[in-house]
C-alpha positions as CSV (number, residue, x, y, z in Angstrom):
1,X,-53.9,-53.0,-53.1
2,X,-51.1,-50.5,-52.6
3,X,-53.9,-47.8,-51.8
4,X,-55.2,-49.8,-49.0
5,X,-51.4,-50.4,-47.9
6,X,-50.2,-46.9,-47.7
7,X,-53.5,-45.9,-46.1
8,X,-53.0,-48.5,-43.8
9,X,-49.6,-47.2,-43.1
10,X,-50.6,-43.9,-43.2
11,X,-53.2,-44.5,-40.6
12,X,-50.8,-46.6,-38.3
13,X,-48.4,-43.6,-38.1
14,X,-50.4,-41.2,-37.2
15,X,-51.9,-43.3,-34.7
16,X,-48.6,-43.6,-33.2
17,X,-47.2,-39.9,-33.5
18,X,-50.3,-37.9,-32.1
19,X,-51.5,-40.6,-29.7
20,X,-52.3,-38.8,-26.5
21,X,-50.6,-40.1,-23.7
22,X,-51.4,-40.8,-20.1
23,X,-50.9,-37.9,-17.7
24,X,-49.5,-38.2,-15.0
25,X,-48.7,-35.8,-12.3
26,X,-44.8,-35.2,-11.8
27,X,-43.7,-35.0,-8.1
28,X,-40.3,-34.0,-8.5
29,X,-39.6,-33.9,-4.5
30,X,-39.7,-36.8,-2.3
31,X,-41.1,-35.1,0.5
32,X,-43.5,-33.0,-0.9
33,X,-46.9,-33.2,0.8
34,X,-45.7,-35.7,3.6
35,X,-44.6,-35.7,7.2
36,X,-40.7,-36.7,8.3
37,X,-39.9,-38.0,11.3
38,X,-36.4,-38.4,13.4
39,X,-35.0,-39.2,16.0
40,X,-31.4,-38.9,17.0
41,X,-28.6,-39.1,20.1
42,X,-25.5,-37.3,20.4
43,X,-22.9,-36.5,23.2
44,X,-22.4,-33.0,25.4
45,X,-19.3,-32.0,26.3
46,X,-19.7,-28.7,29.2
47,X,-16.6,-26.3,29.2
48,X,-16.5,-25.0,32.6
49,X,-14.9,-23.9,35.4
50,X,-14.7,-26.9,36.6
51,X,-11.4,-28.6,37.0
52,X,-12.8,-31.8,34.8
53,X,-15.1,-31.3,32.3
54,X,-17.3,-34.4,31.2
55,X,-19.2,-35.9,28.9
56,X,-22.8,-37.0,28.7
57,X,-26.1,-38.0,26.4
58,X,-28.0,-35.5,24.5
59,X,-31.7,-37.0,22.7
60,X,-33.8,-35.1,20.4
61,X,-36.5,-35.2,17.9
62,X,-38.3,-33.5,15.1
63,X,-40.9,-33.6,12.8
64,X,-41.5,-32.2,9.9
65,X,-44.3,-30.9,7.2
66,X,-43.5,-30.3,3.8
67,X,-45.9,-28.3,1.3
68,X,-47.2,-30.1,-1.4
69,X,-45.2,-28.6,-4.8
70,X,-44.2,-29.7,-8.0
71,X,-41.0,-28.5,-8.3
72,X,-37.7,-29.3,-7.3
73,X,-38.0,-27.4,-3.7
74,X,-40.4,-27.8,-1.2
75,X,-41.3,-24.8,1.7
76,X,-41.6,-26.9,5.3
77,X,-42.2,-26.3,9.0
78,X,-39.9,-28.1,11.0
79,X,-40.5,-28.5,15.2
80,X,-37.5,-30.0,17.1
81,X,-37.1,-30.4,20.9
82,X,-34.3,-32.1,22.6
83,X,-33.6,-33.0,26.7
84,X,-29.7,-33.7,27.6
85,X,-27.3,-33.4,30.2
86,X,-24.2,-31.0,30.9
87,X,-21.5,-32.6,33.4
88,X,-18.9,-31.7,35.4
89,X,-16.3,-32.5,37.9
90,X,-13.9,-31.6,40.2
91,X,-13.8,-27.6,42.5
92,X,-14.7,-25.2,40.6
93,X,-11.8,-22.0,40.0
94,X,-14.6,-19.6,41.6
95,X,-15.3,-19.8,45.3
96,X,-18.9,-21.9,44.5
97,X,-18.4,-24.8,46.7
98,X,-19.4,-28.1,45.1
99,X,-17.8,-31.3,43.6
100,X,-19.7,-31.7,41.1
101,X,-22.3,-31.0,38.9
102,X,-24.7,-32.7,36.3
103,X,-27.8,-29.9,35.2
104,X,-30.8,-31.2,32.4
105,X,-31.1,-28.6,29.3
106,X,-34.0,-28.6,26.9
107,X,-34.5,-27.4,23.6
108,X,-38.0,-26.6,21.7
109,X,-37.6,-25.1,18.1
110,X,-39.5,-24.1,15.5
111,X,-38.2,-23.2,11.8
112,X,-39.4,-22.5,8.4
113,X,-37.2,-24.1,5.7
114,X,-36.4,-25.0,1.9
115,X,-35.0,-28.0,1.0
116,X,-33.7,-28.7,-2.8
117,X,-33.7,-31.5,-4.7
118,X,-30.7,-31.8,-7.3
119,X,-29.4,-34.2,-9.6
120,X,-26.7,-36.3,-8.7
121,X,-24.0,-34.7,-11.2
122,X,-25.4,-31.0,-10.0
123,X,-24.2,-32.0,-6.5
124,X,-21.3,-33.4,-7.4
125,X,-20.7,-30.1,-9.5
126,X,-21.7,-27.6,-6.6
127,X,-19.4,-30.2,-4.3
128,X,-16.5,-29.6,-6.2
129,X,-16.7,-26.0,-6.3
130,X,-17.4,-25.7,-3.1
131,X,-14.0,-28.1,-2.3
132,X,-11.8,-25.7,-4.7
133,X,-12.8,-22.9,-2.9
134,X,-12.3,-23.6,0.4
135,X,-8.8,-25.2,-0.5
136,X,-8.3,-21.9,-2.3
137,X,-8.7,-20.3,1.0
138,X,-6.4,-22.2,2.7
139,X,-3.7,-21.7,0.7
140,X,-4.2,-17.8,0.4
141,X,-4.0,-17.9,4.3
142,X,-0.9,-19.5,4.3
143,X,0.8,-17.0,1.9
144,X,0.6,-13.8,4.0
């Protein structure tokens, strides 16, 4: 009976040690593979000549491919464009003769980019140092 036991046992164990287990592709970045995207608003402000400068509305967009990968950074093509205004008020200094002025500007981008994705303690690690360094700066400027 204790043969049949420990062969039992035996058997169970390695059953439960070498067991192959189920693969499973890791994706380590969010985006990898998959399109992004945004839309967002903002504010111009025109420094000019003019006697008043003004603000207005700035809108753009983007959208983004990232390259499938399986690591921790992913290679991607970005294309932003955006359509705003620049205003402005008020005689100009130069001898232009207007009142005032409001001109559309548009923006069409292309860019390659990497984006990184890092544990949450890494950041807060590369955060800090980045923090003591800056404030290191800022107080060797204020010695000299």
């Amino acid at each position: 009976m204790k043969i049949k036991y420990s062969v039992l046992l035996v058997f169970t164990l390695a059953t439960s040690f070498f067991a192959q287990t189920n693969y499973d592709a890791k994706i380590f970045h969010p985006f990898s593979g998959k399109f992004a995207l945004s839309i967002d608003g903002g504010i111009t402000y025109s420094r000019t000549d003019f006697k008043n400068n003004a603000v207005d509305y700035l809108t753009r967009a983007s959208l983004d491919f990232y390259l499938p990968t399986l690591s921790f950074g992913a290679f991607g093509f970005k294309v932003f464009g955006g359509a705003g205004y620049l205003t402005g008020n008020g005689s100009p200094s130069s001898s232009y003769i207007t009142e005032n002025f409001r001109t559309l500007i548009y923006s069409l981008v292309e860019v390659q980019h990497i984006i990184m994705q890092f544990q949450n303690h890494l950041f807060r690690i590369c955060l800090a140092a980045f923090l003591i360094f800056i404030l290191s700066l800022k107080t060797k400027t204020e010695m000299h």
